[in-house]
Biopython code that builds the backbone (N, CA, C, O; Angstrom):
import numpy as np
from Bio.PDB.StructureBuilder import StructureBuilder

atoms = [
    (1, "UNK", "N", (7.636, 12.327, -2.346)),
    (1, "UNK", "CA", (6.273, 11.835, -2.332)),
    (1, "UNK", "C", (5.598, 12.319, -1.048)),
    (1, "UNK", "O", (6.203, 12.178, 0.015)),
    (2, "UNK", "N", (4.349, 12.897, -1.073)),
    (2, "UNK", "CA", (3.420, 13.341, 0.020)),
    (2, "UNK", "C", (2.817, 11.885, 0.906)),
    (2, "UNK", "O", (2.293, 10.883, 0.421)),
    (3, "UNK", "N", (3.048, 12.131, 2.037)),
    (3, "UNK", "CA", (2.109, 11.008, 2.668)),
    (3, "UNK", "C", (0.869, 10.684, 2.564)),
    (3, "UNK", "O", (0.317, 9.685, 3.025)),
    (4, "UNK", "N", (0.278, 11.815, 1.752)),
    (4, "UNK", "CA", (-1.213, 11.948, 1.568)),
    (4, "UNK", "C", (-1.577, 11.187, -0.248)),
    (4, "UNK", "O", (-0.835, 11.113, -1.227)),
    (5, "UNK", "N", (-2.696, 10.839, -0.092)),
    (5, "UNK", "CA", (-2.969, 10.048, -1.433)),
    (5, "UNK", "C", (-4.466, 10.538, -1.754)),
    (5, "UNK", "O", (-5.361, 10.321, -0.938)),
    (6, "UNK", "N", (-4.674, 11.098, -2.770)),
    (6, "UNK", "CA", (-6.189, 11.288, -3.350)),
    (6, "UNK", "C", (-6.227, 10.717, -4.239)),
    (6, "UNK", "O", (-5.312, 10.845, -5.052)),
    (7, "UNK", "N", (-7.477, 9.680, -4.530)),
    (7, "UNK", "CA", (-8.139, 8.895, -5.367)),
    (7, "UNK", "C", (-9.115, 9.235, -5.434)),
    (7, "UNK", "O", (-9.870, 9.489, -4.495)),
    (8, "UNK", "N", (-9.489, 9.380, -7.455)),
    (8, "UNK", "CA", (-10.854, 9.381, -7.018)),
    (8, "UNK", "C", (-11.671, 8.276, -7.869)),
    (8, "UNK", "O", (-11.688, 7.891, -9.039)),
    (9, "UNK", "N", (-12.272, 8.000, -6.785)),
    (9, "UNK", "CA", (-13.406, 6.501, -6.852)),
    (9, "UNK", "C", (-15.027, 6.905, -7.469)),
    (9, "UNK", "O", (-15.641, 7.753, -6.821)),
    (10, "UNK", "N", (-15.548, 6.447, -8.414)),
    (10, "UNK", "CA", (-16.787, 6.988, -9.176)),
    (10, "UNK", "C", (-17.282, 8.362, -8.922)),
    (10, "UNK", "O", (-18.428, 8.620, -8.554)),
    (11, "UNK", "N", (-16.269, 9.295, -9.158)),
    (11, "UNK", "CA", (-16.394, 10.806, -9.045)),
    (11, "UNK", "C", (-16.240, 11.337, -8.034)),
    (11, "UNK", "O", (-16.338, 12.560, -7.937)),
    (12, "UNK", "N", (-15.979, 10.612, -7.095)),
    (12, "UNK", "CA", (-16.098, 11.266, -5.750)),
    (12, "UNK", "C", (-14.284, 11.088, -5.285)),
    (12, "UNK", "O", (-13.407, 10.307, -5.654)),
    (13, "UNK", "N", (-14.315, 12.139, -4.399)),
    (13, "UNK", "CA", (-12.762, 12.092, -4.409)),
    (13, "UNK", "C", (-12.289, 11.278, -2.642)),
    (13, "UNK", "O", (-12.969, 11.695, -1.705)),
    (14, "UNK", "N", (-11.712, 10.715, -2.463)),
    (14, "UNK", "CA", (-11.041, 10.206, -1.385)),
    (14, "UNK", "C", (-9.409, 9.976, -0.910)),
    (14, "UNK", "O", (-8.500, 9.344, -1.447)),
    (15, "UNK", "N", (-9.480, 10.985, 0.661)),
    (15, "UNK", "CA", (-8.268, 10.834, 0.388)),
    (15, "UNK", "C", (-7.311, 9.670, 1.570)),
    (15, "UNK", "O", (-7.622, 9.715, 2.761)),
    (16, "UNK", "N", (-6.399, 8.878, 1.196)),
    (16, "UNK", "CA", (-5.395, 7.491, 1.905)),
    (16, "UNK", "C", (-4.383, 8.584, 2.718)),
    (16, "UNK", "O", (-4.249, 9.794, 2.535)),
    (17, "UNK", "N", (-3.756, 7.722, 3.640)),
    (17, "UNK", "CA", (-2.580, 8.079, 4.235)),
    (17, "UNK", "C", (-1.982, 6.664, 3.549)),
    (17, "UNK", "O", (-2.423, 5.521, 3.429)),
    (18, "UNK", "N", (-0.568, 7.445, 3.109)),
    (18, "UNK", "CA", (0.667, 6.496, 2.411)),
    (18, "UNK", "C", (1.210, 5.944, 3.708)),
    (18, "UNK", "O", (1.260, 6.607, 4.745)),
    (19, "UNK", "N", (1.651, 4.580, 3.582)),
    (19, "UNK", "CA", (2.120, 4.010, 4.778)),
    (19, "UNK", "C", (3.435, 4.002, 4.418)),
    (19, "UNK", "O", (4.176, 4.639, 5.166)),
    (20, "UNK", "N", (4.227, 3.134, 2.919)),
    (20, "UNK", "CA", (5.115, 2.870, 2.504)),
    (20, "UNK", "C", (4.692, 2.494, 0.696)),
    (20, "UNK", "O", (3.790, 1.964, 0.046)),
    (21, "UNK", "N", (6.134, 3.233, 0.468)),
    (21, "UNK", "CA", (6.497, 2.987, -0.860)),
    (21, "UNK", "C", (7.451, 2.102, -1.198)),
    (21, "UNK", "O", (8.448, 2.431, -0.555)),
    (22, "UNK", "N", (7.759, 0.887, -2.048)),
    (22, "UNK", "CA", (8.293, 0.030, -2.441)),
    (22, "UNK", "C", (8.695, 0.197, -3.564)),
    (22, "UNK", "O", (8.026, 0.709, -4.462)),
    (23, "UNK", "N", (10.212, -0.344, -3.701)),
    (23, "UNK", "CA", (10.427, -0.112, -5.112)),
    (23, "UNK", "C", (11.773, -1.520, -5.228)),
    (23, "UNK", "O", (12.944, -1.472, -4.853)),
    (24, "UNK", "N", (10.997, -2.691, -5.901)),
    (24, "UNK", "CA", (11.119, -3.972, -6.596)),
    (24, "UNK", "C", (12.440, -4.027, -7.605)),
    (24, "UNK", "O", (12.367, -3.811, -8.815)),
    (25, "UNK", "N", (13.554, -4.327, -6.952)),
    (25, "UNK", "CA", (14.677, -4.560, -8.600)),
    (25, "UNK", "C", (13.831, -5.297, -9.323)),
    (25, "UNK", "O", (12.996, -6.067, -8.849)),
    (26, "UNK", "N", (14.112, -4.980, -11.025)),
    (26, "UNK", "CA", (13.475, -5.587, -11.800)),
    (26, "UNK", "C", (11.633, -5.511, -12.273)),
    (26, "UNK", "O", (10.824, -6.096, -12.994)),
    (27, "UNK", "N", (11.708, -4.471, -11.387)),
    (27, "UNK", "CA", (10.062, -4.001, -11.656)),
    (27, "UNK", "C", (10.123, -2.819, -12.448)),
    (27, "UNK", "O", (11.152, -2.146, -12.500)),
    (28, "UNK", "N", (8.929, -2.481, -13.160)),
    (28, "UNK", "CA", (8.822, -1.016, -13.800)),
    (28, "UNK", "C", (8.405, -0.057, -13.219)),
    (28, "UNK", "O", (8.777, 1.103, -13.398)),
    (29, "UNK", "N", (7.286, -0.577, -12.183)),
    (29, "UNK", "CA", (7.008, 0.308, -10.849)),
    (29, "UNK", "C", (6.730, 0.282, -9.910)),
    (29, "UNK", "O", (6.204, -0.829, -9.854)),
    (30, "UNK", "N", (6.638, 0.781, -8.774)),
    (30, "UNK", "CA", (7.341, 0.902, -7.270)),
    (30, "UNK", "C", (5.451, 0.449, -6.957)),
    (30, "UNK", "O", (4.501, 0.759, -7.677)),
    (31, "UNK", "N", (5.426, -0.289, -5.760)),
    (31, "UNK", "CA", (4.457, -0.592, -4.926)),
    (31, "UNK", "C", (4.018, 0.191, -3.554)),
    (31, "UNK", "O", (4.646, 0.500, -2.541)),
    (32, "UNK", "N", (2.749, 0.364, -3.943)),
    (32, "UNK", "CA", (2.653, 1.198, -2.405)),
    (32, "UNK", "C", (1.267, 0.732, -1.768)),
    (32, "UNK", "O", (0.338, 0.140, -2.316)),
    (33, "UNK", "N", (1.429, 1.281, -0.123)),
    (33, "UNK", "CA", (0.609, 0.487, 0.743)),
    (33, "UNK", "C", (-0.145, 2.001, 1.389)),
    (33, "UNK", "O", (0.486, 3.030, 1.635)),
    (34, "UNK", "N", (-1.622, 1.810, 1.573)),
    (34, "UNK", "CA", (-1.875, 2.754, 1.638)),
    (34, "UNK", "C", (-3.479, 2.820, 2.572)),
    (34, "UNK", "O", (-4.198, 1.827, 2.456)),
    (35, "UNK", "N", (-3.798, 3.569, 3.142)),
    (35, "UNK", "CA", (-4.969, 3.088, 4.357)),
    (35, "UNK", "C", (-5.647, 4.475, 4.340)),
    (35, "UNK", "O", (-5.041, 5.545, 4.276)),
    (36, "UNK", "N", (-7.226, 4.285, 4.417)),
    (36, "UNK", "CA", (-7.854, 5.219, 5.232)),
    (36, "UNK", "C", (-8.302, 5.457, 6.252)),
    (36, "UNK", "O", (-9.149, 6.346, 6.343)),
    (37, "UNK", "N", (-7.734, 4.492, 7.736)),
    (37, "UNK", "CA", (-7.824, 4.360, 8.665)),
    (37, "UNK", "C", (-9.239, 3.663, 9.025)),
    (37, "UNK", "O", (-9.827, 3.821, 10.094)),
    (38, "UNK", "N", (-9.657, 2.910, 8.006)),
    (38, "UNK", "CA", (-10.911, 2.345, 8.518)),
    (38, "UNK", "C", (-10.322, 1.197, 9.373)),
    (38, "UNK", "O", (-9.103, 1.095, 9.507)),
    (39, "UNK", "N", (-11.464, 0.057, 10.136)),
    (39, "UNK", "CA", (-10.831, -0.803, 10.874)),
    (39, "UNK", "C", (-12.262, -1.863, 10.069)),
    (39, "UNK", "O", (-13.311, -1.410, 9.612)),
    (40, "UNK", "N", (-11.793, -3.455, 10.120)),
    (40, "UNK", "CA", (-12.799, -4.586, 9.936)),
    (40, "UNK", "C", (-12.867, -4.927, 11.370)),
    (40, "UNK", "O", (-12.369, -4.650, 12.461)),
    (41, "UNK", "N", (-14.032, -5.922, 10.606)),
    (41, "UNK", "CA", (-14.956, -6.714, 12.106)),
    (41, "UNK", "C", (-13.512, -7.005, 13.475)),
    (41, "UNK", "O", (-13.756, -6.936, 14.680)),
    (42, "UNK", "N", (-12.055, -7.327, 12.889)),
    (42, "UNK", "CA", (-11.447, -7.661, 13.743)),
    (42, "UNK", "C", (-10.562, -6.591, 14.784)),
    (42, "UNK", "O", (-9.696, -6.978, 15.569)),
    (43, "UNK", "N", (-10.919, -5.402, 14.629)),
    (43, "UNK", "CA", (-10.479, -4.593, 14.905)),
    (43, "UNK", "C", (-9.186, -3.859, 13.770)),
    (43, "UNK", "O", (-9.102, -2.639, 13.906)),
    (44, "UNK", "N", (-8.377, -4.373, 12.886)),
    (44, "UNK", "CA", (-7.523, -4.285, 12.512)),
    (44, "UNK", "C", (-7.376, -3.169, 11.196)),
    (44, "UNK", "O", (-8.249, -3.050, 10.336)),
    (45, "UNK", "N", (-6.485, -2.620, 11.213)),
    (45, "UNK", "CA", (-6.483, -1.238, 9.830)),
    (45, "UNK", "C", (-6.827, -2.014, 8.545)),
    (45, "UNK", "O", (-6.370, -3.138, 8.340)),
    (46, "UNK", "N", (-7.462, -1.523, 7.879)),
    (46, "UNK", "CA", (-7.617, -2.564, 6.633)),
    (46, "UNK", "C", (-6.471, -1.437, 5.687)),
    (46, "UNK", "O", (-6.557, -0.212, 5.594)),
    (47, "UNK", "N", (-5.642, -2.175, 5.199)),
    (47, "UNK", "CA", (-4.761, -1.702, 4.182)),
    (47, "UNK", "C", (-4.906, -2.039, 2.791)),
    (47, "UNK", "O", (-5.427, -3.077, 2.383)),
    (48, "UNK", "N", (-4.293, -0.868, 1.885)),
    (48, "UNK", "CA", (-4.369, -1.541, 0.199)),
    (48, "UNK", "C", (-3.265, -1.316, -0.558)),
    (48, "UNK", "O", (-2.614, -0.273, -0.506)),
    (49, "UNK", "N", (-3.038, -2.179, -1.212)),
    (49, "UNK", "CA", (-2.023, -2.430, -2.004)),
    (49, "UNK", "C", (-2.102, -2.083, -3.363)),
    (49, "UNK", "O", (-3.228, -2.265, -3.826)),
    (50, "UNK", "N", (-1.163, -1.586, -4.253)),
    (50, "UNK", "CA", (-1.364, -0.740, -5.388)),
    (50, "UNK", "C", (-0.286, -0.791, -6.109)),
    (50, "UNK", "O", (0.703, -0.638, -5.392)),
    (51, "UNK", "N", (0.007, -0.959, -7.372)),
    (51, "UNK", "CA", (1.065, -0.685, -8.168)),
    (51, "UNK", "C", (1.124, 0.634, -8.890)),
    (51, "UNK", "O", (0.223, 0.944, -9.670)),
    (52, "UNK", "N", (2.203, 1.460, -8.646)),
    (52, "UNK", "CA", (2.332, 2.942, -9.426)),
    (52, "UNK", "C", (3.014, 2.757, -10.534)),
    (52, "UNK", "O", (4.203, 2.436, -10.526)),
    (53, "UNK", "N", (2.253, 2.962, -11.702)),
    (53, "UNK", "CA", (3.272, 3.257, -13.295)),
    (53, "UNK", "C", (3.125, 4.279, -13.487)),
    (53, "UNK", "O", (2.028, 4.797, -13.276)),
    (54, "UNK", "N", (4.022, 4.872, -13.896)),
    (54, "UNK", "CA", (3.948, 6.208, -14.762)),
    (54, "UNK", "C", (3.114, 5.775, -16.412)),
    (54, "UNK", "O", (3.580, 4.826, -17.042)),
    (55, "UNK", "N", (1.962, 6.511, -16.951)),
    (55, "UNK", "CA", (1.045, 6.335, -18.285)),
    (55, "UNK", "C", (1.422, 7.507, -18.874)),
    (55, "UNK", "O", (0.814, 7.692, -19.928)),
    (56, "UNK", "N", (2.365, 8.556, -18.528)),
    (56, "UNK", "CA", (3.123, 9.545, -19.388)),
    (56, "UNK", "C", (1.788, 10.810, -19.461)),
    (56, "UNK", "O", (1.802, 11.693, -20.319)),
    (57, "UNK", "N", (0.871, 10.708, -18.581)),
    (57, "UNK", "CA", (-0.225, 11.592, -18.110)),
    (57, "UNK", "C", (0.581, 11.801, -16.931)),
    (57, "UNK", "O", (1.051, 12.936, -16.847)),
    (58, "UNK", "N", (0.879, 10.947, -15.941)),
    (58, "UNK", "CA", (1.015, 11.049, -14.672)),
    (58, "UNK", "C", (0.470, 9.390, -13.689)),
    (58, "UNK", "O", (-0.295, 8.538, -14.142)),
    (59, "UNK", "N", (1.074, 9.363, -12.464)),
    (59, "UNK", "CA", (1.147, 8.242, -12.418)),
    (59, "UNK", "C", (-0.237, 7.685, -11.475)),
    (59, "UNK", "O", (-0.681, 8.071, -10.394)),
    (60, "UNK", "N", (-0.659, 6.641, -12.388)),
    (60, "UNK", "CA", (-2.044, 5.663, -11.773)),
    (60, "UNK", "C", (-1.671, 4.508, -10.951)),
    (60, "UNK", "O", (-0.558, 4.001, -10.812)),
    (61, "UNK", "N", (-2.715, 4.205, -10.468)),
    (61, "UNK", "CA", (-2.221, 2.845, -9.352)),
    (61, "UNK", "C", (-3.274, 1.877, -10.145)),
    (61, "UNK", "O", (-4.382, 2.188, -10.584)),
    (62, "UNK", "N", (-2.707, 0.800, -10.192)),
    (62, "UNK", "CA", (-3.216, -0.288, -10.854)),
    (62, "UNK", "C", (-3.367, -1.634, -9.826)),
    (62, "UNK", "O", (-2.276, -2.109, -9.511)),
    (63, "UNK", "N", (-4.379, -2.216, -9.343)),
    (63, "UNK", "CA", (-4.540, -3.113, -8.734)),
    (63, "UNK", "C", (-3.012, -3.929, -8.250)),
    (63, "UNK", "O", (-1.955, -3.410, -8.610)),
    (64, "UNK", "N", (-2.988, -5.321, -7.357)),
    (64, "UNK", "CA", (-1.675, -5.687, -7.510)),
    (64, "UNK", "C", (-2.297, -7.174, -7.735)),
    (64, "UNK", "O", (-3.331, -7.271, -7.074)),
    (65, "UNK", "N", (-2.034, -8.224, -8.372)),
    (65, "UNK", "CA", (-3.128, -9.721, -8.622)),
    (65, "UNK", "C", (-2.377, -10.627, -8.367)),
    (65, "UNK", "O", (-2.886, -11.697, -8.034)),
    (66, "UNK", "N", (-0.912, -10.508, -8.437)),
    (66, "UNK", "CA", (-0.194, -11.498, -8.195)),
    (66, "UNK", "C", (0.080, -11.842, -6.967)),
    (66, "UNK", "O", (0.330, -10.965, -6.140)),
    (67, "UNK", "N", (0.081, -13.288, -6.601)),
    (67, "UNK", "CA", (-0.554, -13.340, -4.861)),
    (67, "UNK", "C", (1.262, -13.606, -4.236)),
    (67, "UNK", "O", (1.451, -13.683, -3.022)),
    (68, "UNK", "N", (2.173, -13.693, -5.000)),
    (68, "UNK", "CA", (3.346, -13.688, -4.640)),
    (68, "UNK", "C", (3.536, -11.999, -4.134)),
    (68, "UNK", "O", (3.580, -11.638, -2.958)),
    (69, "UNK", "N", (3.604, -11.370, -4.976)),
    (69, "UNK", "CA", (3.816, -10.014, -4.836)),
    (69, "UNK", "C", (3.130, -9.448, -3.342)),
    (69, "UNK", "O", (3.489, -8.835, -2.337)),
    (70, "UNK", "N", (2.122, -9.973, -3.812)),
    (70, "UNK", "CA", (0.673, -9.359, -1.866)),
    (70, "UNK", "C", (1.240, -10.049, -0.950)),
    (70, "UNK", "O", (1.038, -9.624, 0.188)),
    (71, "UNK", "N", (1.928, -11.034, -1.048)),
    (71, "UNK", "CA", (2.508, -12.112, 0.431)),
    (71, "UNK", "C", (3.977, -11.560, 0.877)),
    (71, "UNK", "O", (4.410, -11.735, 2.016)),
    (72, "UNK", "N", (4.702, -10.867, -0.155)),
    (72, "UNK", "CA", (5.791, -10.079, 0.043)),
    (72, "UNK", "C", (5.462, -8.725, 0.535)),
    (72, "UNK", "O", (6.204, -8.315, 1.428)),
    (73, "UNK", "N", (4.390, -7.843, 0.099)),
    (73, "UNK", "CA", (3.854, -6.629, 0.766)),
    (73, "UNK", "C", (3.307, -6.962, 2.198)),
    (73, "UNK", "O", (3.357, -6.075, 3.050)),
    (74, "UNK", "N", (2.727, -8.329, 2.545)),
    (74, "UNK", "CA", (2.277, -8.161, 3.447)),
    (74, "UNK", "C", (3.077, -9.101, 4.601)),
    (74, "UNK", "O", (2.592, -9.555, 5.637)),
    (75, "UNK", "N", (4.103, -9.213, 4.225)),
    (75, "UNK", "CA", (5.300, -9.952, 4.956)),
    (75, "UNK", "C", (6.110, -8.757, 5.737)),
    (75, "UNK", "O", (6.489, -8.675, 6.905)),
    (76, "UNK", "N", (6.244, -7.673, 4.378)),
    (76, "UNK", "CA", (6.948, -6.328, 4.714)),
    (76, "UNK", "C", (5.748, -5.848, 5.550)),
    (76, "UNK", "O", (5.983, -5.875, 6.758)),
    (77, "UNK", "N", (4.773, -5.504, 5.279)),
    (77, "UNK", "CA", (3.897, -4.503, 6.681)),
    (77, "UNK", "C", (3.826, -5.545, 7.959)),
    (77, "UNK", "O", (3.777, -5.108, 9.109)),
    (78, "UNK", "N", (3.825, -6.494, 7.764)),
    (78, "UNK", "CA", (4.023, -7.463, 9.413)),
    (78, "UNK", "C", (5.428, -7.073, 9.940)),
    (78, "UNK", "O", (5.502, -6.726, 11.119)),
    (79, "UNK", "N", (6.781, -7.103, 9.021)),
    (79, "UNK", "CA", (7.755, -6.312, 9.673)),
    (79, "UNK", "C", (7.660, -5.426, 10.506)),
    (79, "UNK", "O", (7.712, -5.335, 11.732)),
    (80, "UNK", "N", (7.531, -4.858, 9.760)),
    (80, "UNK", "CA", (7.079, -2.991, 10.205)),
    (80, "UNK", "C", (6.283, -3.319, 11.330)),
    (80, "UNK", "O", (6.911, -2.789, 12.246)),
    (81, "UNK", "N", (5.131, -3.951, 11.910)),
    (81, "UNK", "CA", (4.359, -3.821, 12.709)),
    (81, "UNK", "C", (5.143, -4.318, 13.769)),
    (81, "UNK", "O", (5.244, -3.663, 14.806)),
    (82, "UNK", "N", (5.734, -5.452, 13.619)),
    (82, "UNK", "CA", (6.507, -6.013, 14.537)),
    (82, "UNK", "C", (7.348, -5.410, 15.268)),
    (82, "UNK", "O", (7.321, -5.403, 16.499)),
    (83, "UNK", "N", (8.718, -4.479, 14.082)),
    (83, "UNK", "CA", (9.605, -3.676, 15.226)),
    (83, "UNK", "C", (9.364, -2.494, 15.701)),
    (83, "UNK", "O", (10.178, -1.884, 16.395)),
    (84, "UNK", "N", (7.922, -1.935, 15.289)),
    (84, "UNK", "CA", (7.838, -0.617, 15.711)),
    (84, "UNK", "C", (7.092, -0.825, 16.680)),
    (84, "UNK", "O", (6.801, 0.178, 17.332)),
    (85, "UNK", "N", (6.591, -1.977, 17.072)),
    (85, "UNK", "CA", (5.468, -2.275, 18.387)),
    (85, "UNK", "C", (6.435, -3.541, 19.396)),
    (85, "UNK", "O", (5.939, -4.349, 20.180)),
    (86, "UNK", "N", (7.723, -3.394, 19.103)),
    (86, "UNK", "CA", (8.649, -4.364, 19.706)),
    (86, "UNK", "C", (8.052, -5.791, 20.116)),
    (86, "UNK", "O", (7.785, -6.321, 21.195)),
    (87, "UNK", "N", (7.966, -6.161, 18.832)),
    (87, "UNK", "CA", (7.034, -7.648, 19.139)),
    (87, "UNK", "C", (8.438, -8.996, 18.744)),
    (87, "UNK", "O", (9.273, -9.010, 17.840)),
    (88, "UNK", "N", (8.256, -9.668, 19.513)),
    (88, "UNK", "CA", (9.486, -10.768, 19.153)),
    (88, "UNK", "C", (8.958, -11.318, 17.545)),
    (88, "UNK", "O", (7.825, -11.668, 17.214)),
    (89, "UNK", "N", (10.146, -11.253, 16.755)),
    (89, "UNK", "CA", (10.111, -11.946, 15.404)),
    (89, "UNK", "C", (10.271, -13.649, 15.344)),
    (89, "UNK", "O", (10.779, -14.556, 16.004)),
    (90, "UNK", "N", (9.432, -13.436, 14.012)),
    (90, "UNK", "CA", (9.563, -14.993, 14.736)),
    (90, "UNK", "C", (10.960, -16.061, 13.515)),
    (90, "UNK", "O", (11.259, -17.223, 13.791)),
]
sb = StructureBuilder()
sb.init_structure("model")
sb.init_model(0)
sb.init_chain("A")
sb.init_seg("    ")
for serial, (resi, resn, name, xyz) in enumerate(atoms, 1):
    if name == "N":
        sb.init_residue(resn, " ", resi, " ")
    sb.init_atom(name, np.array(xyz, "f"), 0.0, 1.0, " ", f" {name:<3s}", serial, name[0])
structure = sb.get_structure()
């Protein structure tokens, strides 16, 4: 998989940097986290979350709605932020 991600959003094409790919025992397809380096009012990367299926075209990202699933993605990117910026876990 390329670190790079092109979507395209009402015709216009845009392209993500892939942060991480996930892949769920018991899922059909792998989750991925993905940013265009914008920042919100708080300073902070705004990230997005996405489910990849294969539709036998090739594979689409489909929203993610289940708020269990987003609290586990975003449990895992607080990881990540934590030991790569050596922050005490809590």
């Amino acid at each position: 998989m390329s670190n790079k991600l092109e979507i395209e959003i009402n015709g216009k094409k845009e392209i993500y940097d892939i942060l991480i790919k996930v892949d769920v025992k018991d899922e059909t397809g792998s989750y991925i986290l993905y940013t265009k380096n914008e920042k919100n009012d708080m300073g902070d990367i705004i990230v997005y979350a996405g489910l990849l299926e294969n539709n036998g075209d090739g594979v689409i990202i489909k929203p993610v709605n289940d708020e269990e699933k987003l609290e586990m993605l975003d449990d895992l990117l607080e990881q990540i932020d934590t030991r790569a910026n050596n922050k005490e876990v809590d």
